[in-house]
C-alpha positions as CSV (number, residue, x, y, z in Angstrom):
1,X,-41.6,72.7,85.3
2,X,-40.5,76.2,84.1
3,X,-41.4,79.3,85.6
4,X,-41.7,82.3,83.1
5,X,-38.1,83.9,83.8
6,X,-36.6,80.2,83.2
7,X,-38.8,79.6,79.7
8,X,-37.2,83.4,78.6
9,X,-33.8,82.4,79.4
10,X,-34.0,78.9,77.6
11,X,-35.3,80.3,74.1
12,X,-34.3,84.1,74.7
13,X,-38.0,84.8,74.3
14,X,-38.5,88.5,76.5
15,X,-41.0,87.8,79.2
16,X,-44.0,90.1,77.6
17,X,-43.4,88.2,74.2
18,X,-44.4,84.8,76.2
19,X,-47.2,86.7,78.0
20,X,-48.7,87.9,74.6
21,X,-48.3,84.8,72.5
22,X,-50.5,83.2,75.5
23,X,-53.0,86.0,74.9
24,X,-52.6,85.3,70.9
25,X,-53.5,81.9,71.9
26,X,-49.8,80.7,69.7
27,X,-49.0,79.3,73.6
28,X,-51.5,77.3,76.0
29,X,-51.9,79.2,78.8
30,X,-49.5,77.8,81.6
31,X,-51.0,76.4,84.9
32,X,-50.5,78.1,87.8
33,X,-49.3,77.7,91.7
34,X,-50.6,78.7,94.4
35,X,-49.1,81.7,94.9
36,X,-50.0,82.6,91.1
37,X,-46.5,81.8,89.4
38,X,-47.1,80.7,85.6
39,X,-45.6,77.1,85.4
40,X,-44.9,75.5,81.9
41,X,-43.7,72.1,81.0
42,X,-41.7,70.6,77.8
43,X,-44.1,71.3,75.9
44,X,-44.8,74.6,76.3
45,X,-40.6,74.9,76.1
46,X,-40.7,73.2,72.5
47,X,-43.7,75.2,71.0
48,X,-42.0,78.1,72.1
49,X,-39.1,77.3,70.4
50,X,-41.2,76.7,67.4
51,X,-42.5,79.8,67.0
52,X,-39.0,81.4,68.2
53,X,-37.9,79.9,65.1
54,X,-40.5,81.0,62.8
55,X,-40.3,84.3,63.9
56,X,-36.4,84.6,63.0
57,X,-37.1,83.2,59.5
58,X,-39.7,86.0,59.1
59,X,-43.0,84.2,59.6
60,X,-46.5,86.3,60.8
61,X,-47.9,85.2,63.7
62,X,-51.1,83.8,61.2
63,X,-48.8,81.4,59.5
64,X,-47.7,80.3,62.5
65,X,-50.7,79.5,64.2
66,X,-51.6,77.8,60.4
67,X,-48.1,76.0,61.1
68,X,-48.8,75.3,64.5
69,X,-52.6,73.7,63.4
70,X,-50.8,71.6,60.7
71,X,-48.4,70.4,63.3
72,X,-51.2,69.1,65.4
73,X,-52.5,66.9,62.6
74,X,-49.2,65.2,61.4
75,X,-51.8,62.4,59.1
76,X,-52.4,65.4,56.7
77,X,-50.1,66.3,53.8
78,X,-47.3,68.9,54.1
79,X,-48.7,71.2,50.8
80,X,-50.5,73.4,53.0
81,X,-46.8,73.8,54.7
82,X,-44.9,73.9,52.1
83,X,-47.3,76.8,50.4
84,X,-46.7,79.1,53.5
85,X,-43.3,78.4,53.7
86,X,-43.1,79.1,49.8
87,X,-45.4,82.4,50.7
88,X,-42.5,83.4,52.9
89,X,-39.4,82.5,51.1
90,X,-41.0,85.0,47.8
91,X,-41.1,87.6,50.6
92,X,-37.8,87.6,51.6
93,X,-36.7,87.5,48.1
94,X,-38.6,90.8,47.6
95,X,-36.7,92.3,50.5
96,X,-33.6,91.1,49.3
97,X,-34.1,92.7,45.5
98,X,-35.0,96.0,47.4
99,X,-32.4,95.8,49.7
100,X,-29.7,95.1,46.8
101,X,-31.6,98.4,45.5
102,X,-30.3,100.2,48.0
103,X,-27.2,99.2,48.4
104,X,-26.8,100.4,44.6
105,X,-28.1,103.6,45.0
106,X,-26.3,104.0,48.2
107,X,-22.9,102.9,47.0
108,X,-23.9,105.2,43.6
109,X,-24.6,108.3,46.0
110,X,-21.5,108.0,48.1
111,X,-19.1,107.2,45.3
112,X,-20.8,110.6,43.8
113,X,-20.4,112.2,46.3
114,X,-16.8,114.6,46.1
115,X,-17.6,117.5,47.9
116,X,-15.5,119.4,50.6
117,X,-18.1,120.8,52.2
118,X,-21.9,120.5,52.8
119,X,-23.1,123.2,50.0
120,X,-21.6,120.6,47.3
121,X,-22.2,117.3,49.0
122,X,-24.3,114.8,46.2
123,X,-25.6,113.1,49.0
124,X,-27.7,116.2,51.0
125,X,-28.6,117.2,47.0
126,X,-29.6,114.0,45.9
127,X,-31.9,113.2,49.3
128,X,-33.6,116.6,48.8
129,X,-33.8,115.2,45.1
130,X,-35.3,111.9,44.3
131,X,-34.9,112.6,40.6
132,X,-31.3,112.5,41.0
133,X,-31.5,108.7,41.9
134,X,-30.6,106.1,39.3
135,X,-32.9,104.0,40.6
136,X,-36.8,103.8,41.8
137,X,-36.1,102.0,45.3
């Protein structure tokens, strides 16, 4: 058995995280002792770790509860899975394109940039000036 403070430490899950997931209903509510102290077992410890995981790689908390549903029901086929998963990876590679947007515009603006002092700086001009970007980011 876990209390709260240990199940935080063990997946590096912040207490108030745990707490809400229960209220999302992501995590079964953990029993309780006496004195009122939230206790969890292994399984609580691995489903938090799931959706520890699907969180860094991005996922909303509706695909994982989908995830979580399909994970219950291991008879049925992955497609379902694989189509959220597949939702997520195009939406990363969105934020990458944009990102790599950025970084040319910023690299463009700084490498413009040749002023001695603020009155000729590209960079102020060019952020008080959209049109002067080379780029629609």
């Amino acid at each position: 058995m876990y209390s709260i403070g240990d199940l935080s430490r063990q997946t590096g899950v912040k207490v108030p995280t745990i707490r809400y997931y229960e209220q999302m209903g992501l995590l079964e509510a953990a029993g309780r002792t006496e004195g009122n102290q939230r206790r969890y077992d292994a399984a609580h410890l691995d489903r938090l770790g799931f959706i520890k995981h699907a969180r860094d790689l991005g996922f909303t908390l509706e695909a994982i509860r989908e995830l979580i549903d399909l994970s219950g029901h291991p008879e049925r086929p992955c497609t379902h899975a694989d189509e959220i998963a597949a939702r997520q990876l195009d939406i990363v590679r969105d934020k990458i394109a944009r990102l790599q947007r950025l970084e040319s515009e910023l690299t463009r603006m700084v490498g413009t940039c040749h002023g001695d002092h603020v009155r000729d700086c590209y960079v102020i001009r060019s952020l008080a000036n959209h049109e002067m970007c080379s780029t629609d980011h």
